[in-house]
C-alpha positions, 0 to 999 in steps of 0.5 A: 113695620108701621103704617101711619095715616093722616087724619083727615080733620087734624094735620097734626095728628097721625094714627099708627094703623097696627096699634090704632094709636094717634101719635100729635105731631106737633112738638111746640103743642106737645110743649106747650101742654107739657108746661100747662100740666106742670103749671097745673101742678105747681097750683095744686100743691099750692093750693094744698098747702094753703089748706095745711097752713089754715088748719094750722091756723085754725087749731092754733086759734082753738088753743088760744081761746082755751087758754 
């Protein structure tokens, strides 16, 4: 069985004593980093998608110029 001890500077966090792992209690918290690694996310792929549609950009400009 498990053995769970609080840490002593964080209310919300717990160590399970057998597997030395720290377990957040804090549901809400956990939500809410959930939804900043999500809006993270949706940035990036943003973000990689602006730089697909320059390159685009930028070799159709090169075409018009030989032309």
């Amino acid at each position: 069985m498990a053995r769970i001890k609080k840490i002593k500077d964080n209310p919300d966090l717990v160590k399970d004593t057998s597997s030395q792992a720290v377990i957040n209690t804090n549901s809400s918290a956990i939500h809410n980093r959930r939804a900043q690694i999500a809006q993270q996310k949706i940035r990036e792929e943003e973000l990689q998608q602006m730089k697909s549609d320059i390159a685009e950009i930028k070799k159709l400009i090169k075409q018009l110029g030989k032309k």
